[in-house]
DRENDO-1510 file (C-alpha; in Angstrom, 1 decimal, always signed):
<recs>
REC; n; res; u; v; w
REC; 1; UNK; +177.1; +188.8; +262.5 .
REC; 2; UNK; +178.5; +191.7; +260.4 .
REC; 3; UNK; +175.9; +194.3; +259.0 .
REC; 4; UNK; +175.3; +193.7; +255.2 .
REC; 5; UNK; +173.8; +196.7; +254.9 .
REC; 6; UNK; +177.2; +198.7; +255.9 .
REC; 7; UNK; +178.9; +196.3; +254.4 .
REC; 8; UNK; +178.1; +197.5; +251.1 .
REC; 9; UNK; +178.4; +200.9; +251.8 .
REC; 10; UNK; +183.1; +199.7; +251.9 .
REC; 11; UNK; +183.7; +200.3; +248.2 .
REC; 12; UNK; +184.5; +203.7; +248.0 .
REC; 13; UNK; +182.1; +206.4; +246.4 .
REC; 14; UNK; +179.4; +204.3; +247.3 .
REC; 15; UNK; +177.9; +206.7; +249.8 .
REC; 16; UNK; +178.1; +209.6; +247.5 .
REC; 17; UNK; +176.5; +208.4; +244.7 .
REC; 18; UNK; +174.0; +207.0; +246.6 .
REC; 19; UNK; +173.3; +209.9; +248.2 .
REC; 20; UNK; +173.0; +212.0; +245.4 .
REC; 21; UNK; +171.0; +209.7; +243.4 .
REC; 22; UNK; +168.3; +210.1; +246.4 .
REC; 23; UNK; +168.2; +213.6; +245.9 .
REC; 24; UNK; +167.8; +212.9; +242.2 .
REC; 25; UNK; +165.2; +210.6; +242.8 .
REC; 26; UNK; +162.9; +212.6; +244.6 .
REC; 27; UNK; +161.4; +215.0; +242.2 .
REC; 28; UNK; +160.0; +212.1; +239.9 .
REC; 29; UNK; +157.6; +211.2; +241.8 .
REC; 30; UNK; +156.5; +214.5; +243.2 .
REC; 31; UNK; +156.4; +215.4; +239.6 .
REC; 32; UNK; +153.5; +214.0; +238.6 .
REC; 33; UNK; +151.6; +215.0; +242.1 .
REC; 34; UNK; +152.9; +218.4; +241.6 .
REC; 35; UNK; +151.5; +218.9; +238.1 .
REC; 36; UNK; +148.3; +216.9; +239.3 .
REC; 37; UNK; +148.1; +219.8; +242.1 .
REC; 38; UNK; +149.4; +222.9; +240.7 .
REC; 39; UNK; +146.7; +222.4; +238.1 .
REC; 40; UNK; +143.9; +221.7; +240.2 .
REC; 41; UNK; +144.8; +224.3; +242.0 .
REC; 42; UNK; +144.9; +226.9; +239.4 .
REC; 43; UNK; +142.4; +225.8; +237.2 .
REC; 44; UNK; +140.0; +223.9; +239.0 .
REC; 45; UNK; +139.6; +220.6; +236.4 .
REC; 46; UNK; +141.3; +217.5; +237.9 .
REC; 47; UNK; +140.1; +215.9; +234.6 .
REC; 48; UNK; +142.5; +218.0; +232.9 .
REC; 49; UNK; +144.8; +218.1; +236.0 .
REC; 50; UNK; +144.5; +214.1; +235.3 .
REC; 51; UNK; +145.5; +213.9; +231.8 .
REC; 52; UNK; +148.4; +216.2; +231.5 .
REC; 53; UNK; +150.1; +214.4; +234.5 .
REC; 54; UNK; +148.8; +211.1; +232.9 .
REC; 55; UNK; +150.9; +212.5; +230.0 .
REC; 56; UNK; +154.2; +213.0; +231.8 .
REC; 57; UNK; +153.9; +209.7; +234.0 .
REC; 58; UNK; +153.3; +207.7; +230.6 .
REC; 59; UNK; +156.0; +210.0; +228.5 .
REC; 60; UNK; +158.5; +209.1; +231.4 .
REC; 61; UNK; +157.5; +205.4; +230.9 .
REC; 62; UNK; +158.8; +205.8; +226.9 .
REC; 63; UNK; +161.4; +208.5; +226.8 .
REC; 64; UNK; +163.1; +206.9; +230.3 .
REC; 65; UNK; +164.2; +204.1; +228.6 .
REC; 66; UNK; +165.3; +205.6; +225.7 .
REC; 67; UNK; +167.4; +208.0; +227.7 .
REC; 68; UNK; +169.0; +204.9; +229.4 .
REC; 69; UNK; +169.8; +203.4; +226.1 .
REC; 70; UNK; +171.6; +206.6; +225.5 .
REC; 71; UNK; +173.2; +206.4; +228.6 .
REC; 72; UNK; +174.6; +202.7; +227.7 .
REC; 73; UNK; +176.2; +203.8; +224.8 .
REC; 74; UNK; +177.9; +206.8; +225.6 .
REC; 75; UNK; +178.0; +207.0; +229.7 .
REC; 76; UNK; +176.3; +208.4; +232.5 .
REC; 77; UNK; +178.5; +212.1; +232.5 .
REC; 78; UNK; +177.7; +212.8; +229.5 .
REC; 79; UNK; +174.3; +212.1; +229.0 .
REC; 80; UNK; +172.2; +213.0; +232.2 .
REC; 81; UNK; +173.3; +216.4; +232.3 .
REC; 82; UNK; +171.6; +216.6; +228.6 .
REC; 83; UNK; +168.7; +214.8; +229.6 .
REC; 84; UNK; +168.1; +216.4; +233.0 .
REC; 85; UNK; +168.6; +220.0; +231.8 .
REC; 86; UNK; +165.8; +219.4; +228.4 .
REC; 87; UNK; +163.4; +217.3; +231.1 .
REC; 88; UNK; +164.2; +220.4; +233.5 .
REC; 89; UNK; +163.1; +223.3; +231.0 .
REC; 90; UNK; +160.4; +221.5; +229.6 .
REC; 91; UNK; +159.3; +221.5; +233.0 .
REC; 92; UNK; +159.6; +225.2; +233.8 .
REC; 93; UNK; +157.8; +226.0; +230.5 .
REC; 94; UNK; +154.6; +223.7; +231.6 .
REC; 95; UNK; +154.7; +225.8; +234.9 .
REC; 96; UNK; +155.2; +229.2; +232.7 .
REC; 97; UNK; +152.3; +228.0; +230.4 .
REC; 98; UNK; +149.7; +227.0; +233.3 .
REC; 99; UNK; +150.0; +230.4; +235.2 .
REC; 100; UNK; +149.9; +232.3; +232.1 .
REC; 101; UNK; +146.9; +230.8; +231.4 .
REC; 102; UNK; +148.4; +229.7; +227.6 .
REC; 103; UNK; +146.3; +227.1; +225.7 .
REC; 104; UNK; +145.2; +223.8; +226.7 .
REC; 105; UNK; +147.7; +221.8; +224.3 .
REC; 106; UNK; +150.9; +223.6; +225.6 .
REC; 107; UNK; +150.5; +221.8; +229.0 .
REC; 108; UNK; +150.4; +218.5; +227.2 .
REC; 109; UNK; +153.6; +219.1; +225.0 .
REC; 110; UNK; +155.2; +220.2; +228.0 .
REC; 111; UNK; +154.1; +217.3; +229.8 .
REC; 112; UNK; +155.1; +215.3; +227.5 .
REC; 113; UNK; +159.2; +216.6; +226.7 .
REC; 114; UNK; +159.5; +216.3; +230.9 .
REC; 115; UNK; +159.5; +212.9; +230.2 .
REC; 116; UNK; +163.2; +213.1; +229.7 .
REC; 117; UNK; +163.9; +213.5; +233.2 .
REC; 118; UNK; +166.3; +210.3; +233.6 .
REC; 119; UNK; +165.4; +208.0; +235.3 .
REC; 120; UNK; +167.7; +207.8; +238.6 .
REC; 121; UNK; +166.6; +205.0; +240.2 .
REC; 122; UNK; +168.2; +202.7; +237.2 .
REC; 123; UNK; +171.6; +204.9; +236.8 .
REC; 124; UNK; +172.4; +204.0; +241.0 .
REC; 125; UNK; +171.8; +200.5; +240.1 .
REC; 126; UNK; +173.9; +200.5; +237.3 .
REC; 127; UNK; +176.9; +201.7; +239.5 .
REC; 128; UNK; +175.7; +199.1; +242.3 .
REC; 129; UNK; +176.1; +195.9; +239.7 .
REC; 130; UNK; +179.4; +197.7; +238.3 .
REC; 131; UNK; +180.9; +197.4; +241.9 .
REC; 132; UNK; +179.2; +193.9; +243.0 .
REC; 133; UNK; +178.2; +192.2; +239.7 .
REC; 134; UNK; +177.9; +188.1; +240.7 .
REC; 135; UNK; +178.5; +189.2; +244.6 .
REC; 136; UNK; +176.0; +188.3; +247.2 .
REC; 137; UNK; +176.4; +192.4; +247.9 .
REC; 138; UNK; +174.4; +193.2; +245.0 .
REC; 139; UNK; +171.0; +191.6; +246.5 .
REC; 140; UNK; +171.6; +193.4; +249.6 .
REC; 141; UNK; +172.5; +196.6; +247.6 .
REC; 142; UNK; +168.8; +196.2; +245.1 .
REC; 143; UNK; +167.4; +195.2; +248.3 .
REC; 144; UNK; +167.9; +198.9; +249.5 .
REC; 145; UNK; +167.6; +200.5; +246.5 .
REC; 146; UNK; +164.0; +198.8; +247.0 .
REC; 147; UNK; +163.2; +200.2; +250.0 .
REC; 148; UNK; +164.6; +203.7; +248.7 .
REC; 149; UNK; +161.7; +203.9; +245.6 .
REC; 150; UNK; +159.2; +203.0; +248.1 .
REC; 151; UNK; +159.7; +205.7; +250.3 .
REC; 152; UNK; +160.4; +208.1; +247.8 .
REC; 153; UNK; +156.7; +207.0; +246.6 .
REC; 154; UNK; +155.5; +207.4; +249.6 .
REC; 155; UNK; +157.3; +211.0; +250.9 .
REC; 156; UNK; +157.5; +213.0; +247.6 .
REC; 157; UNK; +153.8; +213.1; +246.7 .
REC; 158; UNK; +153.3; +214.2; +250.4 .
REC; 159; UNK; +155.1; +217.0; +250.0 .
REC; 160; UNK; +154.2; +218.0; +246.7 .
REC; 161; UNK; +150.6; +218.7; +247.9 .
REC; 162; UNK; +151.9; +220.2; +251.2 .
REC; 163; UNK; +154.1; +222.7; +248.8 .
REC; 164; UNK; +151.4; +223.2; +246.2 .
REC; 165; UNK; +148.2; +223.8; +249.0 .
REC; 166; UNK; +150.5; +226.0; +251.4 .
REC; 167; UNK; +152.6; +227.7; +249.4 .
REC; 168; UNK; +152.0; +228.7; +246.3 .
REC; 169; UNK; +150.3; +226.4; +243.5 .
REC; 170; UNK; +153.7; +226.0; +240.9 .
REC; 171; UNK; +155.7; +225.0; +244.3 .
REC; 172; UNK; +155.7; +221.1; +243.8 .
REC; 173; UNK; +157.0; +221.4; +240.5 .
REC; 174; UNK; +159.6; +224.1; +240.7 .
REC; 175; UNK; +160.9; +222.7; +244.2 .
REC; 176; UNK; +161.0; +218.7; +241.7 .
REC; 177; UNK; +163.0; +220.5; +239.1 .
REC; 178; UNK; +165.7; +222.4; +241.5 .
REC; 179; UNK; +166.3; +218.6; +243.1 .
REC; 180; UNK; +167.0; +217.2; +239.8 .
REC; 181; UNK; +169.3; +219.5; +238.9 .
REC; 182; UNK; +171.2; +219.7; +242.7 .
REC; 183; UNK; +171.0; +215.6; +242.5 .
REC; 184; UNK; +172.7; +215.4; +239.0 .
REC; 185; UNK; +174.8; +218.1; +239.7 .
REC; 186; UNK; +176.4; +215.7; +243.0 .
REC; 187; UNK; +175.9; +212.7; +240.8 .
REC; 188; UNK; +177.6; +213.2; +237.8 .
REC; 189; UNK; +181.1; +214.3; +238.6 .
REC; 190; UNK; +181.4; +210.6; +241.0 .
REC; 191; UNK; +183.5; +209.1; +238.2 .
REC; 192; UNK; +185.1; +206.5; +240.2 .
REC; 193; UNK; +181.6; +204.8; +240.5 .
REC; 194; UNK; +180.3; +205.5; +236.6 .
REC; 195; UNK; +180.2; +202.4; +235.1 .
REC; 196; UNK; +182.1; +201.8; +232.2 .
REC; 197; UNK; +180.5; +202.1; +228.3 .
REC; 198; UNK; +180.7; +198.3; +227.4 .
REC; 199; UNK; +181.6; +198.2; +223.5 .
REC; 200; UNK; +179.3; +195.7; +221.4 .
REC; 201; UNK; +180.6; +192.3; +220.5 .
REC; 202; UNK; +181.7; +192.1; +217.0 .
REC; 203; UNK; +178.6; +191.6; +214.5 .
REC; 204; UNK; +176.4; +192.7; +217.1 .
REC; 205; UNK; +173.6; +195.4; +216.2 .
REC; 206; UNK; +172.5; +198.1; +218.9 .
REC; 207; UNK; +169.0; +196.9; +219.6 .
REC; 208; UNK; +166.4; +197.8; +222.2 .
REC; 209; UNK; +166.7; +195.7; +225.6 .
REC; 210; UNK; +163.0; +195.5; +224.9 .
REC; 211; UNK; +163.4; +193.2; +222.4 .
REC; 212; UNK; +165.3; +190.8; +224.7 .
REC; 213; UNK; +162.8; +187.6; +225.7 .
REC; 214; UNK; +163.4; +188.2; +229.3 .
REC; 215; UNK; +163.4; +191.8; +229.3 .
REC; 216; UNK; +159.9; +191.8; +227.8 .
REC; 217; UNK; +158.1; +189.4; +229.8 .
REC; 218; UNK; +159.8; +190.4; +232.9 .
REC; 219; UNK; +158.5; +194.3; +232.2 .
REC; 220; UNK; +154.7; +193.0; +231.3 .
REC; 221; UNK; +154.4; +190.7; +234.8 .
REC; 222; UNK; +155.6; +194.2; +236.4 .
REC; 223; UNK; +153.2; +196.4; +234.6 .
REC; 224; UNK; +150.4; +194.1; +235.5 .
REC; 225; UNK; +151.7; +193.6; +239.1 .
REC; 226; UNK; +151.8; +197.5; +239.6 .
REC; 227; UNK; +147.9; +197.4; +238.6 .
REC; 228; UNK; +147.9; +196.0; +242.1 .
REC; 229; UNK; +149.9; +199.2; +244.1 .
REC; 230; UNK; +147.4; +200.8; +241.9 .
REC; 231; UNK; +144.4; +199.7; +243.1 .
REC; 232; UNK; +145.9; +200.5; +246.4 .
REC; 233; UNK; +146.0; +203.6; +245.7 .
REC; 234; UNK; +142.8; +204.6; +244.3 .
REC; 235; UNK; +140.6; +201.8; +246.8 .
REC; 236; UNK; +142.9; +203.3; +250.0 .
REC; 237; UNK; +141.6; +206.7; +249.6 .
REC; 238; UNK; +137.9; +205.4; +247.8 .
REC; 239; UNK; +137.2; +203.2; +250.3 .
REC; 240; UNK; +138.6; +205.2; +253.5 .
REC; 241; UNK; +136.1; +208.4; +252.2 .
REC; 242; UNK; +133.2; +205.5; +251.7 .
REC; 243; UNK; +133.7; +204.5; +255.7 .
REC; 244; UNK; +133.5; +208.2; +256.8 .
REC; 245; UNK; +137.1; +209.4; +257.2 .
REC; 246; UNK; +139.2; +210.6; +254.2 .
REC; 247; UNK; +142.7; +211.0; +256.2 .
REC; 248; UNK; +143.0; +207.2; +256.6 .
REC; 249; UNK; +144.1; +206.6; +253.2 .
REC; 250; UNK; +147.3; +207.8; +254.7 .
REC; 251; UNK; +147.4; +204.7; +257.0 .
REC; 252; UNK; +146.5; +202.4; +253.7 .
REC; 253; UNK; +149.3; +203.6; +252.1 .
REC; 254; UNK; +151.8; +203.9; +255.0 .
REC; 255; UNK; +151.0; +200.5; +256.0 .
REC; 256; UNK; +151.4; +199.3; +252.3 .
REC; 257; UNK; +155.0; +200.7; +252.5 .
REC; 258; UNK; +156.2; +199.6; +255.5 .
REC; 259; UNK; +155.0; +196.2; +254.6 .
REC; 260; UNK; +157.2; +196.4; +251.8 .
REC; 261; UNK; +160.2; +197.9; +253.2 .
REC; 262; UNK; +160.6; +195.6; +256.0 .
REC; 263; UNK; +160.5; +192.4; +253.9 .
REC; 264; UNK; +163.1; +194.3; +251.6 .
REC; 265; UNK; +165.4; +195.0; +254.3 .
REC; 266; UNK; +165.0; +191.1; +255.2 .
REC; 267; UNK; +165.4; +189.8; +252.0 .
REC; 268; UNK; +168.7; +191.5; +251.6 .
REC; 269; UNK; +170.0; +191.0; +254.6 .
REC; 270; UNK; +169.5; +187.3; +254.0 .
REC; 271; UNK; +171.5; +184.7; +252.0 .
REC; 272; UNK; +168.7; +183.2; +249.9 .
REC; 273; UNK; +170.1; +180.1; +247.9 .
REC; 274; UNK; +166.5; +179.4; +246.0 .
REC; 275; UNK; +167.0; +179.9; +242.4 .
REC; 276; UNK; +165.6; +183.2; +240.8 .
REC; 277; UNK; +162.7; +181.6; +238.7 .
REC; 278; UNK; +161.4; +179.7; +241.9 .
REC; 279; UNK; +161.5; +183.0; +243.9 .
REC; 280; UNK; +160.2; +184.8; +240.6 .
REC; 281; UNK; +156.4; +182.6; +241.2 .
REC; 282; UNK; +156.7; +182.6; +245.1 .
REC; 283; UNK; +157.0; +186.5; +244.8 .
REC; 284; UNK; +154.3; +187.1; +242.2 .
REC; 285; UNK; +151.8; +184.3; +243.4 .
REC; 286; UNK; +152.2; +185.7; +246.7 .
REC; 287; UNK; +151.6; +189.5; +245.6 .
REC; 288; UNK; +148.1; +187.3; +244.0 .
REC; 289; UNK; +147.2; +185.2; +246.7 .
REC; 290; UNK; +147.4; +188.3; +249.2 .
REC; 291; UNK; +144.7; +190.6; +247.2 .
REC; 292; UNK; +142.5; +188.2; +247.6 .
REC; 293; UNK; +141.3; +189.8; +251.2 .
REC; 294; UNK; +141.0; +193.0; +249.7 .
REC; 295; UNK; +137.4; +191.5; +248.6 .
REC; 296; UNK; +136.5; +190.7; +252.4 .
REC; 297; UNK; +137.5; +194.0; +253.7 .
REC; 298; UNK; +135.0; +195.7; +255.7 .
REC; 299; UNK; +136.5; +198.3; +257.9 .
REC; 300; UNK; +139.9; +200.5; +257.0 .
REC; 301; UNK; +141.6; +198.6; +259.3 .
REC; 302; UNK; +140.6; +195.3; +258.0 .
REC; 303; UNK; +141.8; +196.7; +254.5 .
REC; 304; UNK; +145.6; +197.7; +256.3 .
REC; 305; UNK; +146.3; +194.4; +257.4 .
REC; 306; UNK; +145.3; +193.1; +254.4 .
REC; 307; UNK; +147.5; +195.9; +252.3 .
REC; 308; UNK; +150.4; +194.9; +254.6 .
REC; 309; UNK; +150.6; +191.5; +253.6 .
REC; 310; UNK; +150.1; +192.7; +250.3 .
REC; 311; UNK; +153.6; +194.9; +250.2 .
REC; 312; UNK; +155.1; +192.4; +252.0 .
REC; 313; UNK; +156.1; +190.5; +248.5 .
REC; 314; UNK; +156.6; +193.9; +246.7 .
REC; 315; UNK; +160.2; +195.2; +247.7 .
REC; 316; UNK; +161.3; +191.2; +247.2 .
REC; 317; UNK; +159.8; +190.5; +243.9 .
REC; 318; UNK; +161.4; +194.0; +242.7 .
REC; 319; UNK; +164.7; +192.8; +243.8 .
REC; 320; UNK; +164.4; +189.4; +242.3 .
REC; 321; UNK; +163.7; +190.7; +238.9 .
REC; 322; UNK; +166.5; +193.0; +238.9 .
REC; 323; UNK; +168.5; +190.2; +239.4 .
REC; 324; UNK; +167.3; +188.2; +236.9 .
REC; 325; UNK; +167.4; +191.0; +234.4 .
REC; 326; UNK; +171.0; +191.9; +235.7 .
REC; 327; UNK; +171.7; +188.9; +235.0 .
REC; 328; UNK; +170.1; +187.9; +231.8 .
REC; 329; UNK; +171.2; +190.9; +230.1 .
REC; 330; UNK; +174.2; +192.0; +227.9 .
REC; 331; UNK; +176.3; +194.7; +230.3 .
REC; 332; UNK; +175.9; +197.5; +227.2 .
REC; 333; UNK; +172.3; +197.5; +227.2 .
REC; 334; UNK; +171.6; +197.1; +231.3 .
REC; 335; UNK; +170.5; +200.1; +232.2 .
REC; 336; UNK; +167.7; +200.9; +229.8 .
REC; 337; UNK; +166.4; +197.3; +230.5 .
REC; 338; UNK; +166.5; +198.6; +234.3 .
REC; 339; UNK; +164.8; +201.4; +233.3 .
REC; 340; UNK; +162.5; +199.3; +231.3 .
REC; 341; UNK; +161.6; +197.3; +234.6 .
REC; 342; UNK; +161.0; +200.8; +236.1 .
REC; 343; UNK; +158.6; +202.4; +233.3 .
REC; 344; UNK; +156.8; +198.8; +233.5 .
REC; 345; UNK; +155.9; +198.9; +236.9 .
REC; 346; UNK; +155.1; +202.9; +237.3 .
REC; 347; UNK; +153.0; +202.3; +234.1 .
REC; 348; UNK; +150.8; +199.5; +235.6 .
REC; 349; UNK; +150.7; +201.7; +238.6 .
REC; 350; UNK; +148.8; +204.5; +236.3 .
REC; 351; UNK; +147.2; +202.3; +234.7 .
REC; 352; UNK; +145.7; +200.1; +237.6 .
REC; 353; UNK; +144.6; +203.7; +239.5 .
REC; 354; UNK; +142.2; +205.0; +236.6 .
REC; 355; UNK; +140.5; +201.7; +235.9 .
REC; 356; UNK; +140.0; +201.1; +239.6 .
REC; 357; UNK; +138.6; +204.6; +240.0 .
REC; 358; UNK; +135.9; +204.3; +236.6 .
REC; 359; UNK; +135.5; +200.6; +237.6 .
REC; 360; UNK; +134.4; +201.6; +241.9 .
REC; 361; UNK; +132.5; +204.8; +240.2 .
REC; 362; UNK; +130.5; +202.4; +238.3 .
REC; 363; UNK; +130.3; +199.5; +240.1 .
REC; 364; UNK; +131.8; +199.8; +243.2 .
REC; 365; UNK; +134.1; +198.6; +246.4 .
REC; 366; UNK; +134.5; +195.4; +245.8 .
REC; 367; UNK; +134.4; +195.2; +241.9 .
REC; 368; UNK; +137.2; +198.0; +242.7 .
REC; 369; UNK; +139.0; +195.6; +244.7 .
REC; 370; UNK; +138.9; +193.5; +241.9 .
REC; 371; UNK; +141.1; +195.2; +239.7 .
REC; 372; UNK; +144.2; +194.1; +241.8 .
REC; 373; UNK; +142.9; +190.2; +242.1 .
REC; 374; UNK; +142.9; +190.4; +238.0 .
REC; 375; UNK; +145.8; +192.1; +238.0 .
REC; 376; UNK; +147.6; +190.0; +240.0 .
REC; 377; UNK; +146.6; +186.5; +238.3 .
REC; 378; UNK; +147.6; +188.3; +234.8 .
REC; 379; UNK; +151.1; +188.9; +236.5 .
REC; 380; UNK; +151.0; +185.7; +237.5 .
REC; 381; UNK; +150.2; +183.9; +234.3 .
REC; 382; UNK; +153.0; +185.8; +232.7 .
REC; 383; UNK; +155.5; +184.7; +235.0 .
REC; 384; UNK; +154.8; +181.5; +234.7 .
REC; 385; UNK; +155.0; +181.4; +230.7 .
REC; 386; UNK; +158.4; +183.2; +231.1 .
REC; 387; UNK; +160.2; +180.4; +233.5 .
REC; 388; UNK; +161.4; +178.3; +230.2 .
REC; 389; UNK; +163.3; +181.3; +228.5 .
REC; 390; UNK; +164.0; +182.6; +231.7 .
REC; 391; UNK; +165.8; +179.5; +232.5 .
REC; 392; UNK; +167.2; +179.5; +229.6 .
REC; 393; UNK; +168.7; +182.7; +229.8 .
REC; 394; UNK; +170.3; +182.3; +232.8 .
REC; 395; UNK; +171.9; +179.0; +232.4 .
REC; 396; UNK; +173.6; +180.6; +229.0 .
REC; 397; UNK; +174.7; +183.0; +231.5 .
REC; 398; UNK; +176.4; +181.0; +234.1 .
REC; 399; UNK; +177.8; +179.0; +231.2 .
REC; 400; UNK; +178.8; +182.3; +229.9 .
REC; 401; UNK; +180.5; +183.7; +233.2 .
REC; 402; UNK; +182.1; +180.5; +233.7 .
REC; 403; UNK; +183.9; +180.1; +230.3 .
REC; 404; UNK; +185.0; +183.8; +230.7 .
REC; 405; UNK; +186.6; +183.2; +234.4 .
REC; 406; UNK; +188.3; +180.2; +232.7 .
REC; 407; UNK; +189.6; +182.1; +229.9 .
REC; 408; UNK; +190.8; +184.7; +232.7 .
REC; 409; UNK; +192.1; +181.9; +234.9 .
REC; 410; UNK; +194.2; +180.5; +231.3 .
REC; 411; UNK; +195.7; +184.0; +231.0 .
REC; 412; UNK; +197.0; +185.0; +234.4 .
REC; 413; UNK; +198.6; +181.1; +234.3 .
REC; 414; UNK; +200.4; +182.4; +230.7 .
</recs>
């Protein structure tokens, strides 16, 4: 049986670009943990260490998509370069400003214009549907793609302490921003792979994907779903100092990952003929069902097999909502509602990690644990009152892709 995975990898300029847009992944994650740890570092205050990289996680959220939207209208060569230089500069000023000691509200404005950095993971996707769109090659390429942001996750905020604590405090950050720039750099001149700007249909106005049914509820069940790889976080590294030894967290989060990744590789490799909206509720009720053991976990190793099955319907669900918003959404706004998906799940992410932490500081483990049970049953709820529109949606679609292949099969007869 032939290899999907290197089957994908055929169409030319697929390895480039997807090589460069790992490099250019990278440094978004280890952003925020860089700021977070240069600060603390310098100053001493992780409550203002906190906020400001609270500011550029949540400014990332915004601006990313806005930047995508951008990107849909005018193409991927000429606007990352913009968007990547401005998010790159606003970057070295917040690093200027927090060793030269400047006032408080420069870090937050700094913060805050970094969120331009573009957001990478949506622009390799993009060029992944261009090549594959309606191929069985496109589940195994989101599949990867996946695995790719959870590893990222998992290795760039590693490093960015290792940098910031063994180097020299503005390491993290300056190392984030050189990788941007080297990644676009790559990425950017691949025009063979760039997908094309798709004009507007005639009458058509140049809205937000948000505003898009689909788009919307599909980027709430994620923001509420990432509450859960939230409370991972702040309960992995909570709970593991409450049992005695602080390193373990590592294990929580490794096993959390690897969970996800190897049901990702899975689930691309096989050729699942279940519709979307039925794999949409097996994904997300499973991600609810599976927190339910965080409550009965008594021992760190208890809380990792229980974390593993927990990641186990991440990388899957991820993939099956980028298929349904892939195809649910007009090709010339795709990537912002990508990017949308993204800035959902990152922000329930934030979220989910400060109201675990004040919720186990007041109240603690298991009303910790908690937060990822709600979470996951608001997630749930909201997939469930999407499935009409959702349907909906993608049966204009296939009516939609069918009458065009028609029209196409009426011409090449002509």
């Amino acid at each position: 049986m032939p290899n999907p995975y290197r089957q994908i990898f055929t169409a030319p300029g697929t390895k480039g670009f997807s090589a460069a847009g790992l490099i250019a992944r990278l440094p978004l994650p280890m952003t925020h943990m860089g700021i977070l740890t240069m600060l603390s570092e310098l100053t001493g205050a992780y409550t203002l260490s906190g906020l400001v990289a609270g500011t550029f996680t949540f400014s990332m959220a915004f601006l990313g998509p806005q930047v995508s939207r951008a990107v849909d209208r005018h193409g991927q060569s000429r606007v990352l370069p913009i968007a990547a230089g401005l998010g790159v500069v606003s970057l070295g000023a917040l690093i200027l400003c927090a060793h030269s000691g400047a006032p408080v509200w420069t870090l937050f404005l700094f913060a805050l214009l970094s969120g331009l950095m573009p957001s990478m993971g949506a622009m390799v996707r993009a060029r992944w549907t261009e090549i594959y769109r309606g191929k069985p090659q496109l589940n195994t390429a989101f599949s990867m793609e996946s695995v790719v942001d959870e590893l990222t996750y998992v290795v760039s905020p590693a490093l960015a302490v290792a940098l910031s604590t063994t180097l020299f405090p503005q390491a993290a950050p300056m190392v984030a921003g050189l990788l941007l720039v080297i990644g676009v750099a790559l990425f950017v001149p691949q025009k063979s792979t760039e997908p094309r700007v798709k004009p507007l249909a005639n009458g058509t106005r140049a809205g937000s994907a948000l505003r898009s049914g689909p788009v919307c509820m599909l980027a709430l069940t994620l923001l509420f779903g990432g509450g859960i790889a939230g409370t991972v976080d702040t309960m992995g590294l909570a709970f593991a100092e409450q049992q005695g030894n602080k390193v373990l967290a590592g294990v929580v989060f490794a096993v959390y990952a690897i969970g996800s990744g190897i049901s990702g590789l899975a689930f691309g490799a096989l050729d699942v003929r279940v519709p979307l909206p039925t794999l949409l509720i097996v994904g997300v009720g499973g991600s609810t069902l599976t927190t339910l053991p965080f409550l009965l976990a008594n021992t760190v190793a208890a809380l990792a097999v229980a974390v593993f099955f927990a990641g186990v319907f991440f990388a899957p669900t991820m993939v099956v909502i980028m298929r349904m918003v892939e195809q649910t959404t007009p090709a010339h706004g795709l990537t912002e509602a990508m990017t949308w998906m993204i800035a959902g799940l990152q922000s329930g992410v934030a979220l989910g990690a400060a109201i675990t932490g004040v919720i186990f500081d007041h109240y603690g483990t298991r009303a910790g644990f908690s937060v990822a049970v709600v979470s996951g049953a608001i997630a749930l709820v909201l997939a469930l009152a999407s499935l009409p529109k959702l349907r909906s949606h993608l049966r204009y679609a296939r009516q939609a892709a069918g009458s065009e292949a028609a029209l196409q099969g009426e011409t090449i007869v002509c």
